[in-house]
N, C-alpha and C positions, 0 to 999 in steps of 0.2 A: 487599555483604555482608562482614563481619568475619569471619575465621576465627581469629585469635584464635592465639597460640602454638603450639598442638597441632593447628591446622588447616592453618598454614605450612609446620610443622615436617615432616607428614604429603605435604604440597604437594611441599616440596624433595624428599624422598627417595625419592616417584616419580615424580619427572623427572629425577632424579640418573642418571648411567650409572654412577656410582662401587659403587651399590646392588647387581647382581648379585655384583660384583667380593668385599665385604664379605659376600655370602651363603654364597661359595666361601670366602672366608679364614676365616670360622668353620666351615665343612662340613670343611676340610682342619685346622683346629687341634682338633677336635672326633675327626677317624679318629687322629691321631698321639697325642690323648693315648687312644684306646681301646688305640692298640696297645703303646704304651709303658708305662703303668701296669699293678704286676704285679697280678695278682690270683689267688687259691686258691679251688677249693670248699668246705673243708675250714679255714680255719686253725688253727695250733695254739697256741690261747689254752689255761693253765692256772690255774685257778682254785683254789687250792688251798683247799679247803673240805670237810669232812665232815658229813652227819646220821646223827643218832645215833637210833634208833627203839628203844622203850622199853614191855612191856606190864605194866599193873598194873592186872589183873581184878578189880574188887572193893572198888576204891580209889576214895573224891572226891579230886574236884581239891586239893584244900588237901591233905590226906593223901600225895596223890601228888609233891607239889613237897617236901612236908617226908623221906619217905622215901625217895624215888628220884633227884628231880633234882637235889637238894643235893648228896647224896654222890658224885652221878656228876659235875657239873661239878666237885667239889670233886679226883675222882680225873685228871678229863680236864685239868684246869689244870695237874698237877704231870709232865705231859708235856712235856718240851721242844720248845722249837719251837711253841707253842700261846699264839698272843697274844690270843685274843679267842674267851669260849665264850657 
């Protein structure tokens, strides 16, 4: 019977004694990087980003971007500091 690369390869590594050996060097490089890497529950990413919430009762849509949102990104752009509205 041929077994074929993956049948060999399979072959070797359980009759190998080297195998448990390699089971342990990954189980012990596996606890040293859990204890070594820091880690937070919390980190402190800042996103600097605003929404801006807007009511116009009464208004369509087309209405509403011509009287409200035009003026208002046109007032929020001339904020310094505001690269992108």
């Amino acid at each position: 019977m041929n077994l074929g690369l993956s049948g060999w390869l399979t072959k070797a590594t359980i009759r190998s004694p080297l195998t448990p050996l390699f089971l342990l060097a990954a189980l012990a490089a596996g606890l040293v990087a859990l204890v070594t890497i820091p880690r937070e529950e919390e980190p402190q990413i800042s996103v600097p980003m605003v929404d801006i919430t807007v009511r116009a009762d009464g208004l369509r849509a087309p209405d509403a971007v011509e009287l409200v949102t035009k003026p208002l990104e046109t007032v929020v752009r001339a904020i310094d500091g505001v690269e992108h509205t």
